[in-house]
LUMZATOR-422484 format. One record per atom (N, C-alpha, C): residue number from 1; residue in three letters; atom name; x, y, z. Coordinates in pm, 1 decimal. Layout:
N
atom seq: NUM	type: ALA	atom: CA	u: X	v: Y	w: Z
...
! end
This chain:
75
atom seq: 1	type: UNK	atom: N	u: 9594.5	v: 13140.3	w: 12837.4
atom seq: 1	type: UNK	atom: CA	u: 9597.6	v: 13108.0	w: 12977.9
atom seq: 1	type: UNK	atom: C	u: 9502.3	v: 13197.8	w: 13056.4
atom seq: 2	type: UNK	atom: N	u: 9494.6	v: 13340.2	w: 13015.0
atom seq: 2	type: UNK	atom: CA	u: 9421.2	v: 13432.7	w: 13091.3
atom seq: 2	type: UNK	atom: C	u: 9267.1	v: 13388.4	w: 13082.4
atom seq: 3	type: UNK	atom: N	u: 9228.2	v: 13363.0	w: 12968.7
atom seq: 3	type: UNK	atom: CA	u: 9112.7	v: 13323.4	w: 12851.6
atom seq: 3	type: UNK	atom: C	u: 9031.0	v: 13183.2	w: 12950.6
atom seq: 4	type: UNK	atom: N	u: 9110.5	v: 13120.2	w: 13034.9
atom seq: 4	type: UNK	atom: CA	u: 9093.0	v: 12939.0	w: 13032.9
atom seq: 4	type: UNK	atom: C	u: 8934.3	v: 12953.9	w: 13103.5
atom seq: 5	type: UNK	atom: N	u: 9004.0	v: 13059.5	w: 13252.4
atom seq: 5	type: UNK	atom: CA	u: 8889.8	v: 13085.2	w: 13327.9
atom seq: 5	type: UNK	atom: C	u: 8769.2	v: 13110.3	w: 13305.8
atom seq: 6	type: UNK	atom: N	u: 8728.0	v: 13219.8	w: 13184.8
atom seq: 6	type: UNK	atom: CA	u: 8651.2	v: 13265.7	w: 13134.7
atom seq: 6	type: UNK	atom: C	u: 8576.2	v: 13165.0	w: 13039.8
atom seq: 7	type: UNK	atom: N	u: 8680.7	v: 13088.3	w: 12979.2
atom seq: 7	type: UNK	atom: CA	u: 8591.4	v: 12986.7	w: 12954.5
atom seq: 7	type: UNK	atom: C	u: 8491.9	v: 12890.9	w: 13021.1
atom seq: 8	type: UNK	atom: N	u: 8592.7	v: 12808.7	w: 13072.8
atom seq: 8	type: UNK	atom: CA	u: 8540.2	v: 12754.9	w: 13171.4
atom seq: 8	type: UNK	atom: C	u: 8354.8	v: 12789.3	w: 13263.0
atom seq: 9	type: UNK	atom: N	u: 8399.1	v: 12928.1	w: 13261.2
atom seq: 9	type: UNK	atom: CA	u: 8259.1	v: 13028.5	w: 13348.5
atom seq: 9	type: UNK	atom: C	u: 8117.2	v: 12986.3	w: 13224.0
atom seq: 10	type: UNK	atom: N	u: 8188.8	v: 13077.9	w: 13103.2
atom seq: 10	type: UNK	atom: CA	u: 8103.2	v: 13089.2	w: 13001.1
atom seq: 10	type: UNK	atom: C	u: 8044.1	v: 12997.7	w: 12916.0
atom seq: 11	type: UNK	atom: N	u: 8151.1	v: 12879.9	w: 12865.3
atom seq: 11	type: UNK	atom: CA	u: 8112.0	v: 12803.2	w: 12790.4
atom seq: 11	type: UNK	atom: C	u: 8062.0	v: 12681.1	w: 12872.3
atom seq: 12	type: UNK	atom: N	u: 8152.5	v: 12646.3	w: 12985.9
atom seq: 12	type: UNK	atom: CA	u: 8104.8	v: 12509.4	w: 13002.5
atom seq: 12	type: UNK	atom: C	u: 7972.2	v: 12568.2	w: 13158.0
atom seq: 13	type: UNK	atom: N	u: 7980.5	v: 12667.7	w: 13213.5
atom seq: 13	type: UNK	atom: CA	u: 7858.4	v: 12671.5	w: 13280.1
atom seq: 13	type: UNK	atom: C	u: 7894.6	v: 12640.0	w: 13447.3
atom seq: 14	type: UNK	atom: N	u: 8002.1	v: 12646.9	w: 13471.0
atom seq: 14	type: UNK	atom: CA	u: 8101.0	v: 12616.0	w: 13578.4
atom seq: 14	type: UNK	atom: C	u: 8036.2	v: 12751.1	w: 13677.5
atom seq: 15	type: UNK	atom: N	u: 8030.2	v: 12767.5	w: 13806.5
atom seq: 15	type: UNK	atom: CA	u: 8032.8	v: 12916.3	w: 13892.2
atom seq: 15	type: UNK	atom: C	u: 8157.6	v: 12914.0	w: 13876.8
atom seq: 16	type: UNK	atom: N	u: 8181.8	v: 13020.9	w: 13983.8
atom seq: 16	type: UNK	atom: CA	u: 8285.5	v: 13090.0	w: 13991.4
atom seq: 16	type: UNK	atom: C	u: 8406.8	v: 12983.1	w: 14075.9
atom seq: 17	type: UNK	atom: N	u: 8338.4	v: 12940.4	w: 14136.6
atom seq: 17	type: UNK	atom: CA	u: 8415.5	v: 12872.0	w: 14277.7
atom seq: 17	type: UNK	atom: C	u: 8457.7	v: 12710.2	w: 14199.9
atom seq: 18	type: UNK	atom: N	u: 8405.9	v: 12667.1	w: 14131.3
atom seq: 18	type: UNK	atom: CA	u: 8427.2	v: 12568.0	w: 14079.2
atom seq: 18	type: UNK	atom: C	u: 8523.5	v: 12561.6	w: 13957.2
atom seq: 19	type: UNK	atom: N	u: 8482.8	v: 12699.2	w: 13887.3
atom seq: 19	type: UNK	atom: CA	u: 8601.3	v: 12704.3	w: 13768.7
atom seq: 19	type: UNK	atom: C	u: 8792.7	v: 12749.0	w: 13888.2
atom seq: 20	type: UNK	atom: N	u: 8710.8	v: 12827.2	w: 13965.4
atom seq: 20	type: UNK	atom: CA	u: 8860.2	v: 12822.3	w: 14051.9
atom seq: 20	type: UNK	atom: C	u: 8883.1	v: 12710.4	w: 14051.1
atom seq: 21	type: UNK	atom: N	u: 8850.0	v: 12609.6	w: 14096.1
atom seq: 21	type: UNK	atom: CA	u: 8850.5	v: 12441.0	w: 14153.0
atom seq: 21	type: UNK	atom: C	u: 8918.4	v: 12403.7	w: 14058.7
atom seq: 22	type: UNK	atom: N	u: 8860.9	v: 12364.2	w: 13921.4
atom seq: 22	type: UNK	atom: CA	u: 8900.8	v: 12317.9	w: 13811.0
atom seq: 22	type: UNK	atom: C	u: 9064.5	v: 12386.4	w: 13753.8
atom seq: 23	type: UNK	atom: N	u: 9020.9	v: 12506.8	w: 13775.8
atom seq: 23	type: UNK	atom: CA	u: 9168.7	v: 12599.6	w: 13714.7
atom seq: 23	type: UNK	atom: C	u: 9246.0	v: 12522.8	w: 13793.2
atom seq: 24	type: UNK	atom: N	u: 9287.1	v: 12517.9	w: 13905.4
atom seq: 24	type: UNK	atom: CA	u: 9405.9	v: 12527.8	w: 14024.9
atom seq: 24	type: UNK	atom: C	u: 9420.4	v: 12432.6	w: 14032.0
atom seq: 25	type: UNK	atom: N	u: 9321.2	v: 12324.7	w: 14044.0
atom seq: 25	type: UNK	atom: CA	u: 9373.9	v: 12180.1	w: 14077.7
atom seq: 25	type: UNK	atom: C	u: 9534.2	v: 12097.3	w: 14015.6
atom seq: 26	type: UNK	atom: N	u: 9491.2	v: 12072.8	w: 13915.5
atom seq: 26	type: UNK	atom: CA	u: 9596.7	v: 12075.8	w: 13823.3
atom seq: 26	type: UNK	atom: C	u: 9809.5	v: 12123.2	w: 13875.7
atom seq: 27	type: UNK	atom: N	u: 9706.7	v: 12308.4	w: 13950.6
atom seq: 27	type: UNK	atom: CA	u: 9854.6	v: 12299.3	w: 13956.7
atom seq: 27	type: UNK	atom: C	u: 9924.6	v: 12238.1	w: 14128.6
atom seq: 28	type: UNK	atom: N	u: 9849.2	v: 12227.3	w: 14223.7
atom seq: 28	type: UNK	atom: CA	u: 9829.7	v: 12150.2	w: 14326.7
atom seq: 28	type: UNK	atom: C	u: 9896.8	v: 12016.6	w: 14293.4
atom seq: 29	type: UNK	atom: N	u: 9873.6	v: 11989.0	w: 14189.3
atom seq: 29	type: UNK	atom: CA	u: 9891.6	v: 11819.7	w: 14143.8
atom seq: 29	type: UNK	atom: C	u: 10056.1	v: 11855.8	w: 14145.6
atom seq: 30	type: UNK	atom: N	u: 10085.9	v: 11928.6	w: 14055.9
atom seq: 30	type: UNK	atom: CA	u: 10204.2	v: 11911.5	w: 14029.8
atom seq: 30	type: UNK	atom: C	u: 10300.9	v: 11967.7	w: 14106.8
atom seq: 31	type: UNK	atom: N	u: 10258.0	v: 12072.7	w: 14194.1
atom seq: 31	type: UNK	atom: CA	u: 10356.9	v: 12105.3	w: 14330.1
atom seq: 31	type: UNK	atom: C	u: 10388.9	v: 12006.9	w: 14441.2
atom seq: 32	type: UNK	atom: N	u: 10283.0	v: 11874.2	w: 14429.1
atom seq: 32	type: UNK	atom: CA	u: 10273.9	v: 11787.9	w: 14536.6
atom seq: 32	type: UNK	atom: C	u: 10362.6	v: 11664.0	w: 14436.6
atom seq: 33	type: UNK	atom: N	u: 10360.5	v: 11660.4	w: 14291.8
atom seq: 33	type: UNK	atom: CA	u: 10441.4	v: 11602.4	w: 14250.1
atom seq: 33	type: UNK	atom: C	u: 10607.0	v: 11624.0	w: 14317.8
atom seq: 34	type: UNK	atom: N	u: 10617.9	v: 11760.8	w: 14285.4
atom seq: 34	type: UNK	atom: CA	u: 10723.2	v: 11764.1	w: 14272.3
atom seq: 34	type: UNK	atom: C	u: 10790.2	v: 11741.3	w: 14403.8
atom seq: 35	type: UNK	atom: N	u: 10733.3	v: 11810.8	w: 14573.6
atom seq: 35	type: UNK	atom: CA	u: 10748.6	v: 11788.6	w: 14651.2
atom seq: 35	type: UNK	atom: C	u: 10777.2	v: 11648.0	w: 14664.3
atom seq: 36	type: UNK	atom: N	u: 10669.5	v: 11563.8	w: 14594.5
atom seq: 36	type: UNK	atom: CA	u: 10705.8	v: 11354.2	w: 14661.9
atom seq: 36	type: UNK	atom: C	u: 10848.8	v: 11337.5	w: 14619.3
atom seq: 37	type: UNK	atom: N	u: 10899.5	v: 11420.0	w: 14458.9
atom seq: 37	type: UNK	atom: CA	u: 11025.9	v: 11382.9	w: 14440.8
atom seq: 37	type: UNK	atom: C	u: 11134.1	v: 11441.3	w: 14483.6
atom seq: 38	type: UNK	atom: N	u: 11153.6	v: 11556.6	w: 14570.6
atom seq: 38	type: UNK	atom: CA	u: 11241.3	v: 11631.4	w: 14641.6
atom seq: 38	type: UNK	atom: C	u: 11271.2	v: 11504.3	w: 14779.2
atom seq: 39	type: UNK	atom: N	u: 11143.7	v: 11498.8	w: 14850.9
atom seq: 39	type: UNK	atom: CA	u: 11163.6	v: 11461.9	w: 14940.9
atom seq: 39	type: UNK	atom: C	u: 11153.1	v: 11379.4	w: 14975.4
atom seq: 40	type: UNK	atom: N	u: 11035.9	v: 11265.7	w: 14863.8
atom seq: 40	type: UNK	atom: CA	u: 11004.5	v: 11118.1	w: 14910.8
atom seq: 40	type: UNK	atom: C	u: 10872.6	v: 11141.8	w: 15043.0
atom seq: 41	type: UNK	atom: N	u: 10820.1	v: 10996.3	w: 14999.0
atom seq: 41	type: UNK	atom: CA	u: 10655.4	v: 11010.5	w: 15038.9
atom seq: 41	type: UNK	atom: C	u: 10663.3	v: 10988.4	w: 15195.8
atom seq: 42	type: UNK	atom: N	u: 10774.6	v: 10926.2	w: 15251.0
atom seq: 42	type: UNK	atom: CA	u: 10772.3	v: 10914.5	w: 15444.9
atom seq: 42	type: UNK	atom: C	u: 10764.9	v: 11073.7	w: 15503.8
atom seq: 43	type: UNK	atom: N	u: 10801.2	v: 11204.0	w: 15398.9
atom seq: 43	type: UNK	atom: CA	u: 10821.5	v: 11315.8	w: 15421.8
atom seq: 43	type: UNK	atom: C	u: 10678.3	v: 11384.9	w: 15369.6
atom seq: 44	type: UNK	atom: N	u: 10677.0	v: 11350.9	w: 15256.5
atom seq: 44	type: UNK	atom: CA	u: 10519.7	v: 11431.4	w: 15235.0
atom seq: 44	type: UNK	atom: C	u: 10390.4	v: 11388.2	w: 15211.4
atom seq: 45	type: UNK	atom: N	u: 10377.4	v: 11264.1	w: 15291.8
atom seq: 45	type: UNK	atom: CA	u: 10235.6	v: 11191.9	w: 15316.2
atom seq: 45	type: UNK	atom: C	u: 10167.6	v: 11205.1	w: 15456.9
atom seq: 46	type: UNK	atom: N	u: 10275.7	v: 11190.7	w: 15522.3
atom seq: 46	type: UNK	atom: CA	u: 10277.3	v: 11292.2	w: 15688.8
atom seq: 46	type: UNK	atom: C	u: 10231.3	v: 11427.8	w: 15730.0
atom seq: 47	type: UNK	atom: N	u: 10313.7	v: 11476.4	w: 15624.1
atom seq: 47	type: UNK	atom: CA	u: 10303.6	v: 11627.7	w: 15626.3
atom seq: 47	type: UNK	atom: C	u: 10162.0	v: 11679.8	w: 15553.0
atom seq: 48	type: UNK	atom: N	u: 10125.1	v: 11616.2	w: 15479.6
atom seq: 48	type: UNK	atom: CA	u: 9989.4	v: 11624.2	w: 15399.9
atom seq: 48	type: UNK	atom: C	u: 9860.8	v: 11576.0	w: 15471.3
atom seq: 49	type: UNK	atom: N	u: 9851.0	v: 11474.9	w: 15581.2
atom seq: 49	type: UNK	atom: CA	u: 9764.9	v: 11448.8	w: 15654.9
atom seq: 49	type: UNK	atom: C	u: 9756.8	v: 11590.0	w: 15811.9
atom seq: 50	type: UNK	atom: N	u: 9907.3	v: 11611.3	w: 15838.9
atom seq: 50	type: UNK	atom: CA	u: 9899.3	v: 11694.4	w: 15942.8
atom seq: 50	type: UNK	atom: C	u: 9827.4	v: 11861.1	w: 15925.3
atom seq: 51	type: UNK	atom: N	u: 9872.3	v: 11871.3	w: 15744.9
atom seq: 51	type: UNK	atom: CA	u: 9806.8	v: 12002.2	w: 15665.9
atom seq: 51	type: UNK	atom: C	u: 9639.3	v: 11971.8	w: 15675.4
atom seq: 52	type: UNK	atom: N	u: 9553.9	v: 11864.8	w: 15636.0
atom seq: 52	type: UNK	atom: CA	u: 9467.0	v: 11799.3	w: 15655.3
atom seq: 52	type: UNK	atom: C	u: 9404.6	v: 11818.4	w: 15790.6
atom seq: 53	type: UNK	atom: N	u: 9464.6	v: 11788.2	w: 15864.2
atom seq: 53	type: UNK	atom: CA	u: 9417.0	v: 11773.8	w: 16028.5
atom seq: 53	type: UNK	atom: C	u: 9392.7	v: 11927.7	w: 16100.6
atom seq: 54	type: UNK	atom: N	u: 9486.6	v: 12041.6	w: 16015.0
atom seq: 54	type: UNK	atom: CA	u: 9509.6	v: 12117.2	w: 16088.2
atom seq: 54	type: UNK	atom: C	u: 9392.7	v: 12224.9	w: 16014.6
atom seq: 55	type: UNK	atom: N	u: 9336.3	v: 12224.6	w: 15895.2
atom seq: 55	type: UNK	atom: CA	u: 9256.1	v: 12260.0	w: 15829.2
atom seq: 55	type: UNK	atom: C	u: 9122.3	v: 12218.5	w: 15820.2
atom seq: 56	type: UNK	atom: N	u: 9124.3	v: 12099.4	w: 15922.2
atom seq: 56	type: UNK	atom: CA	u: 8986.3	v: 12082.7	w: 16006.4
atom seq: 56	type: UNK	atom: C	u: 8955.1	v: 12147.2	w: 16121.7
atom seq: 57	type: UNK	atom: N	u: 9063.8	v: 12125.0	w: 16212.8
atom seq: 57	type: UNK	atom: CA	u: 9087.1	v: 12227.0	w: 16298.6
atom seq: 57	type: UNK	atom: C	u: 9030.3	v: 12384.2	w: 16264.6
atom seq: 58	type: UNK	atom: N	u: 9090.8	v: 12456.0	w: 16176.6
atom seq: 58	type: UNK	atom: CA	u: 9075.6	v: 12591.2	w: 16158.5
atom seq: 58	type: UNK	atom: C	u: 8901.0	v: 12641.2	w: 16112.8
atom seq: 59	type: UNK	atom: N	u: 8831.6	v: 12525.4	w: 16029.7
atom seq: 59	type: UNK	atom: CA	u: 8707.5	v: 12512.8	w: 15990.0
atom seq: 59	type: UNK	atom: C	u: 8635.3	v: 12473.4	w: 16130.9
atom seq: 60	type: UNK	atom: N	u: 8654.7	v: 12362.0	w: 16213.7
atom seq: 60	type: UNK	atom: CA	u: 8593.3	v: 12394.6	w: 16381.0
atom seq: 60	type: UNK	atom: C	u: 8584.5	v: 12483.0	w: 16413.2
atom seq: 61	type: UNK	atom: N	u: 8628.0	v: 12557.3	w: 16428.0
atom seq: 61	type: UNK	atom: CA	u: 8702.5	v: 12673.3	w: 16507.2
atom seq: 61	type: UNK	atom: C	u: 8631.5	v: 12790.7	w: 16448.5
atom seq: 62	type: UNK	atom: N	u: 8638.7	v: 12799.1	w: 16347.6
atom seq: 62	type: UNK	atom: CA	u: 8577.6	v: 12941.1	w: 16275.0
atom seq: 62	type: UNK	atom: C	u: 8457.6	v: 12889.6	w: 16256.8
atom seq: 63	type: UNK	atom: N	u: 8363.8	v: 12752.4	w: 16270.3
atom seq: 63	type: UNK	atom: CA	u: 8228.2	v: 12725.3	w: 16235.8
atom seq: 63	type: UNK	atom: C	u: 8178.5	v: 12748.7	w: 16371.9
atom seq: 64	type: UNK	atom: N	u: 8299.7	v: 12765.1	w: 16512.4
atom seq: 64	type: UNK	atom: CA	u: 8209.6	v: 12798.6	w: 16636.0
atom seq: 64	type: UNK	atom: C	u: 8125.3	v: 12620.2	w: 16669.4
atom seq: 65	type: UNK	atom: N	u: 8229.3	v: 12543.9	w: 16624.2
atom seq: 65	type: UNK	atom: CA	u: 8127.7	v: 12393.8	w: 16683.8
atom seq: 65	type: UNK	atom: C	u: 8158.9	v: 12381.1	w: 16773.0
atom seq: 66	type: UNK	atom: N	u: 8094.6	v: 12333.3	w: 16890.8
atom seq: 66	type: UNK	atom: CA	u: 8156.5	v: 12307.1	w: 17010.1
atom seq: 66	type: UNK	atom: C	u: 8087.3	v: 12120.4	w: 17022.1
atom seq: 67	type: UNK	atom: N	u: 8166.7	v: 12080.3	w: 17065.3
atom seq: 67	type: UNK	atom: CA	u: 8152.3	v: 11878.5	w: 17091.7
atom seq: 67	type: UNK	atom: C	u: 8263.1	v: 11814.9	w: 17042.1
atom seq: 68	type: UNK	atom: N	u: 8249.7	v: 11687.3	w: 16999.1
atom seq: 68	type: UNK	atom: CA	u: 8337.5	v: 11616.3	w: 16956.3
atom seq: 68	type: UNK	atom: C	u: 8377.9	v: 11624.0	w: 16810.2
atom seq: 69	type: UNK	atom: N	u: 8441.2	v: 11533.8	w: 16762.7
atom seq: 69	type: UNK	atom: CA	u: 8454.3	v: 11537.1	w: 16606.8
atom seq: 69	type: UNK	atom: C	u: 8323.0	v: 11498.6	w: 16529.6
atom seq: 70	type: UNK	atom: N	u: 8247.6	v: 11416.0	w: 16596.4
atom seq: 70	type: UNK	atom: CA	u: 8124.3	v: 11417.7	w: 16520.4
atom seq: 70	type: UNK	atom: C	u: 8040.4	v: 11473.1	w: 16438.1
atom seq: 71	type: UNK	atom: N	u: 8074.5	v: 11627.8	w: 16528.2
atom seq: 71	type: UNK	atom: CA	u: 8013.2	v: 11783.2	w: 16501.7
atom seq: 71	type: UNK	atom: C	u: 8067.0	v: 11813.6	w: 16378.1
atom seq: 72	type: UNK	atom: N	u: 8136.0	v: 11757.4	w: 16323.8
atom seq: 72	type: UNK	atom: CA	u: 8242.5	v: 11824.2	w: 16193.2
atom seq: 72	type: UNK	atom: C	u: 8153.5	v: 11696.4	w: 16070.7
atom seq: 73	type: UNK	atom: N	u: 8106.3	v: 11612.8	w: 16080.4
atom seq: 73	type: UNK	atom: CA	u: 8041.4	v: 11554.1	w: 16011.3
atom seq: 73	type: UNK	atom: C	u: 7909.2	v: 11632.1	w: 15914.5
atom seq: 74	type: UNK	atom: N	u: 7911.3	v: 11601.7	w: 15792.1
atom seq: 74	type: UNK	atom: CA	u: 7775.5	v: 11677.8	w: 15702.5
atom seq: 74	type: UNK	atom: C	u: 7644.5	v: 11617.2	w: 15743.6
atom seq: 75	type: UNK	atom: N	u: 7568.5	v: 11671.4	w: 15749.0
atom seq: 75	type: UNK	atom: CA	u: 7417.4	v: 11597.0	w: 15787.3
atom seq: 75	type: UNK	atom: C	u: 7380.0	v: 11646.5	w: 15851.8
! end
């Protein structure tokens, strides 16, 4: 398990930020699994767009954009 990362870096040629990506995803998957089955999706499909919304927000904000949402667009 300690080893995965290092692979990942070394063998397959991954940076750093991407083998994070790759490592973690996975477990994301399955915390959001488990959440849909605690609580059911009217509870955490809501809550996952508002996490969404609010993490655009925080990226505005710290990128210093000032305008509309447009400004948050790549290009």
């Amino acid at each position: 398990m300690i080893h995965l990362p290092i692979y990942v870096q070394a063998v397959l040629g991954y940076d750093g930020v991407a083998a994070g990506l790759a490592y973690s995803l996975p477990t994301l998957v399955v915390a959001a699994e488990r959440l849909l089955l605690r609580y059911g999706p009217g509870v955490v499909i809501p809550l996952g767009l508002v996490t969404i919304g609010a993490g655009f927000q925080l990226m505005r904000r710290a990128a210093g954009i000032q305008g509309d949402w447009p400004a948050m667009l790549p290009g």
